[in-house]
KEMAR-404212 format. One record per residue: residue in one letter; x, y, z of N, C-alpha, C in turn. Coordinates in steps of 0.2 Angstrom, whole numbers, padded with zeros to 4 digits, always signed. Each point is the difference from the previous one (the first is absolute). Last residue first. Example, Ala and Ser with C-alpha at 12.3 -4.5 7.8 and 13.67 -1.06 7.14 Angstrom:
% KEMAR-404212
S+0064-0011+0035+0004+0006+0001-0004+0005+0003
A+0002-0028+0000-0004+0006+0000+0004+0006+0000
***
This chain:
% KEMAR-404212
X+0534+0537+0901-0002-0004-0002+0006-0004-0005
X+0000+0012+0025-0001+0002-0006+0000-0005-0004
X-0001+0002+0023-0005-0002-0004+0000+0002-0008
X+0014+0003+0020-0002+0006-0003-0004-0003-0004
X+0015-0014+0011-0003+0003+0004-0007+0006-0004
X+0013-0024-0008-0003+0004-0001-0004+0006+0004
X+0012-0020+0005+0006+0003-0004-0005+0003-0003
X-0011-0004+0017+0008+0001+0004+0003-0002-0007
X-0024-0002-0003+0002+0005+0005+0009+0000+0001
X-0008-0019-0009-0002+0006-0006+0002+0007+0003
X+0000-0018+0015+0009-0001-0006-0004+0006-0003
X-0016-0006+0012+0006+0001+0005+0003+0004-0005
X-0017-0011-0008+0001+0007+0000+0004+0006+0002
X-0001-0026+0000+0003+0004-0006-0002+0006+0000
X-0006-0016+0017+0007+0004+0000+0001+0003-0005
X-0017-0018+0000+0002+0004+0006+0007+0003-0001
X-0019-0012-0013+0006+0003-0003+0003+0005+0005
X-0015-0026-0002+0001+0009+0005+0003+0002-0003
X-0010-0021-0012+0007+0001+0005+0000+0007+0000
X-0013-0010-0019-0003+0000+0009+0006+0001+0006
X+0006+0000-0024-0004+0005+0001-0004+0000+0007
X+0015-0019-0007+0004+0006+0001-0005+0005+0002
X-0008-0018-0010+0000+0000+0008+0004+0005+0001
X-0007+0001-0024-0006-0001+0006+0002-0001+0005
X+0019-0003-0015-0004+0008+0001-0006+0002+0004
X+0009-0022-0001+0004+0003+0003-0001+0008-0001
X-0014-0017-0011+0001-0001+0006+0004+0006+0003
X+0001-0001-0022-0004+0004+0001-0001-0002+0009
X+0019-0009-0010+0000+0008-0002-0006+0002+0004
X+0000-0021-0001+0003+0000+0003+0003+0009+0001
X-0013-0009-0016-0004-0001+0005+0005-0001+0006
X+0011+0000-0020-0007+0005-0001-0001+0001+0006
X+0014-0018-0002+0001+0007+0003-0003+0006-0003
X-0007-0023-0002+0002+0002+0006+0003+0006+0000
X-0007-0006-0022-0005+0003+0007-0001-0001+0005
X+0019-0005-0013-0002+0005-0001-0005+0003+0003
X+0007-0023-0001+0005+0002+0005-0003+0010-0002
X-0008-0023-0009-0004+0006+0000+0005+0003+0005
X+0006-0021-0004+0000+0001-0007-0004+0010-0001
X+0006-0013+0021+0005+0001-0004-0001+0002-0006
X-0019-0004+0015+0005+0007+0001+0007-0001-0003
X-0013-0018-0005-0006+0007-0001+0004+0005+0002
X+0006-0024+0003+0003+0005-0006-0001+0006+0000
X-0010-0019+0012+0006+0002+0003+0005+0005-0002
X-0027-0008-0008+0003+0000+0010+0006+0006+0000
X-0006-0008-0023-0003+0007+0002+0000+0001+0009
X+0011-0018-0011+0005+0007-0002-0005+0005+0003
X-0010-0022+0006+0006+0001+0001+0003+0008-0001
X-0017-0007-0015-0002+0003+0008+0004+0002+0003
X+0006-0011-0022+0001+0008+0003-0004+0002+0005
X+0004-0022-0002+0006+0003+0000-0002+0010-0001
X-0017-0017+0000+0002-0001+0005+0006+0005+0000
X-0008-0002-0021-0003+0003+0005+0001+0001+0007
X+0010-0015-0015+0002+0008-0001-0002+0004+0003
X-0006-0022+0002+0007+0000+0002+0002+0008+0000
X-0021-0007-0009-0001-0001+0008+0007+0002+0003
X-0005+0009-0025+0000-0007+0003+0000+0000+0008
X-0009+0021-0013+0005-0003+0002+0000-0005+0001
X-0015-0004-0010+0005+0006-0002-0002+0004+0005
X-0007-0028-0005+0001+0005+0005+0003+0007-0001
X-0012-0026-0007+0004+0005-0003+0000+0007+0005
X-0013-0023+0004+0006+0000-0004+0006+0003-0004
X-0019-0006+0020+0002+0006-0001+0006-0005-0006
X-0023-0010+0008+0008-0002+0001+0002+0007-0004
X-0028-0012+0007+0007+0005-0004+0007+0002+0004
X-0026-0014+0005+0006-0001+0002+0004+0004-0006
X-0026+0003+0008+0002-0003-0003+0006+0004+0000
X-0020+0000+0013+0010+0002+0003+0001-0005-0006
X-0024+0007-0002+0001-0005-0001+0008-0002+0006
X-0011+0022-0002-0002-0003+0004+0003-0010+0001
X+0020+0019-0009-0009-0003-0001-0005-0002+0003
X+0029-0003+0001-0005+0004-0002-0007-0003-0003
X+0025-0004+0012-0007-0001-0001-0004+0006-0002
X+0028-0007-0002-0005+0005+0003-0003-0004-0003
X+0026+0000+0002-0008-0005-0002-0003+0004+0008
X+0019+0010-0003+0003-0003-0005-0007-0003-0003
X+0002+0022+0017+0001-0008+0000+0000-0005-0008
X+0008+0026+0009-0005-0002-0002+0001-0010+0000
X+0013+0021+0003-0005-0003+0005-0006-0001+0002
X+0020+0005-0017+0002-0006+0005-0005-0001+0006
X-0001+0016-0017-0003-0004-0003+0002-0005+0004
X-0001+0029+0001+0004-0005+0002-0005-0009-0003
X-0002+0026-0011-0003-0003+0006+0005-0009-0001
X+0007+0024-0014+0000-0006+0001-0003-0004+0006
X-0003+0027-0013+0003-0003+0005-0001-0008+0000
X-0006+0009-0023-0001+0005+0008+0004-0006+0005
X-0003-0003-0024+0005+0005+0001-0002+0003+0006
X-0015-0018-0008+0000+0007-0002+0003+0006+0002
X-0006-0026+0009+0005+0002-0003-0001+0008+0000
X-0015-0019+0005-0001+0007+0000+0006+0003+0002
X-0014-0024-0004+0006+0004-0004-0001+0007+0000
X-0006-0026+0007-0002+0007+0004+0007+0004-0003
X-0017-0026-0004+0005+0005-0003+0000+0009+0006
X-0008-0028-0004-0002+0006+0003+0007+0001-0001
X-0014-0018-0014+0006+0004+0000-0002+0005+0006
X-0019-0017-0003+0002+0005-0003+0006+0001+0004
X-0010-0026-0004-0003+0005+0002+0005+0008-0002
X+0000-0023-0006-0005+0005-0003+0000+0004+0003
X+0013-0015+0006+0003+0003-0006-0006+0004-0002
X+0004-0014+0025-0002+0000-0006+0002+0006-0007
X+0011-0003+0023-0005-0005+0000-0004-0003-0005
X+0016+0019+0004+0003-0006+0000-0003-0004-0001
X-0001+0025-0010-0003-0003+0004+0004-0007+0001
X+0014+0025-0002-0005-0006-0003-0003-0005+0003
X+0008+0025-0001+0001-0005+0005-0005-0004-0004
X+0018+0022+0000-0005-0003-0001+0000-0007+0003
X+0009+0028+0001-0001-0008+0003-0004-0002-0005
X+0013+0024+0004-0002-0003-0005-0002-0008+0005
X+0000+0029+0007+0005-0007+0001-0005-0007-0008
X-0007+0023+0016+0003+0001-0006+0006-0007+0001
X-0028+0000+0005+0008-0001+0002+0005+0003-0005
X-0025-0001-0006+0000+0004+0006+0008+0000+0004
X-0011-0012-0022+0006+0004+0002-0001+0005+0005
X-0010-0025-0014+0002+0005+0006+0006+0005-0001
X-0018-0021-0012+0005+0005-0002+0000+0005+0006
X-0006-0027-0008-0003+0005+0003+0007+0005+0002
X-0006-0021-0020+0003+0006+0005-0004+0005+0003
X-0012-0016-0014+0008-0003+0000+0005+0002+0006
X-0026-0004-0006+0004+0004+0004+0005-0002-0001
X-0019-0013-0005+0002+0006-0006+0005+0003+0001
X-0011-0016+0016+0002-0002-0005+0004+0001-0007
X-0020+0013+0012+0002-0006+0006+0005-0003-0008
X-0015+0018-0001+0007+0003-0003+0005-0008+0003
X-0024+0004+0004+0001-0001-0006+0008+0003-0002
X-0007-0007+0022-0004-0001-0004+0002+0001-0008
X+0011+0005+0019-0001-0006+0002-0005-0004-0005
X+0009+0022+0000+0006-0004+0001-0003-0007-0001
X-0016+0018+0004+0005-0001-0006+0004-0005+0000
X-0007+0003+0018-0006-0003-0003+0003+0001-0006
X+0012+0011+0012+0002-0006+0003-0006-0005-0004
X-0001+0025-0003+0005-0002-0001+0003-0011+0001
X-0018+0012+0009-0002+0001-0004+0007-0002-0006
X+0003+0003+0023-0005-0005+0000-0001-0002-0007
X+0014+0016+0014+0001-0004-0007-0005-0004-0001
X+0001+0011+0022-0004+0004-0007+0001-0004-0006
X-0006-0015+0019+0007+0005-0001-0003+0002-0006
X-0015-0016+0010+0000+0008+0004+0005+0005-0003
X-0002-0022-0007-0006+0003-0004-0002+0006+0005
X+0017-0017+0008+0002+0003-0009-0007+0004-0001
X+0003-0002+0024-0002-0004-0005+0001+0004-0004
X+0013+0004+0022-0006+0001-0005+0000-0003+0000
X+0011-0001+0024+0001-0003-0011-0008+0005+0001
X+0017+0007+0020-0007+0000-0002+0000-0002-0008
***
C-alpha cells in the first residue's frame, strides 16, 4: 500500500527540509545502531552527510549487512558508504566467532546449566527402592 509524503507523520519535518532549511543541511545524524557508518552523496555535493553513530560502549551491531550505495528520499538520491566501524571485513569475522566460538569461549555456562539440568531430571525419576535399603540396614528406625 504507497502513501503520499503528505500522509506520513514527518510531514512537517519533510516541509522543513524542503523549504527553508533546503540547502543548509550538511549532516544528517543517527544513532539508533550501535555501529558507526557514513555515507556520502555521489551525484551531487549539496546534498547532507548520513551519519549513524551509536557507538556508546554497548554491544556492536553487525555492518556487513549493509549495502555499500543506498537511495535515499523521495528524490533516491545516490550515496556510497565510505566509512564503516567495524569494517565489513571485521565485522563479518566476528559474526563468524559469535557462530562457532560461543560454547568455546562460554564453556562455564554449559556446565552451569548442565549441573542445574541434571538436578531437575534426576528429581522426576521414582525413588523405588530406597526405602527398601533404609528398612534392611535400619530396622529399628532409629535416627
Amino acid at each position: 500500500e504507497k502513501h503520499s509524503v503528505e500522509s506520513l507523520p514527518e510531514t512537517n519535518l519533510r516541509e522543513l527540509m524542503r523549504t527553508h532549511l533546503n540547502g543548509k543541511v550538511k549532516l544528517r545524524l543517527a544513532g539508533d545502531l550501535h555501529h558507526y557508518t557514513r555515507h556520502m552523496p555521489t551525484d551531487c555535493l549539496d546534498k547532507p552527510t548520513l551519519i549513524v553513530s551509536g557507538g556508546g560502549g554497548a554491544f556492536s551491531h553487525p555492518t556487513h549487512c549493509f549495502r555499500d550505495r543506498i537511495q535515499v528520499g523521495d528524490e533516491k538520491d545516490n550515496y556510497e558508504r565510505v566509512c564503516a566501524y567495524p569494517s565489513t571485513k571485521v565485522s563479518r569475522h566476528l559474526s563468524y566467532l559469535n557462530l562457532w566460538q560461543f560454547r568455546w569461549r562460554n564453556w562455564r555456562f554449559d556446565v552451569l546449566w548442565a549441573i542445574c539440568y541434571f538436578g531437575i531430571s534426576t528429581s522426576f525419576f521414582p525413588l523405588c527402592g530406597v526405602y527398601d535399603d533404609y528398612l534392611e540396614y535400619n530396622p529399628d528406625h532409629r535416627p
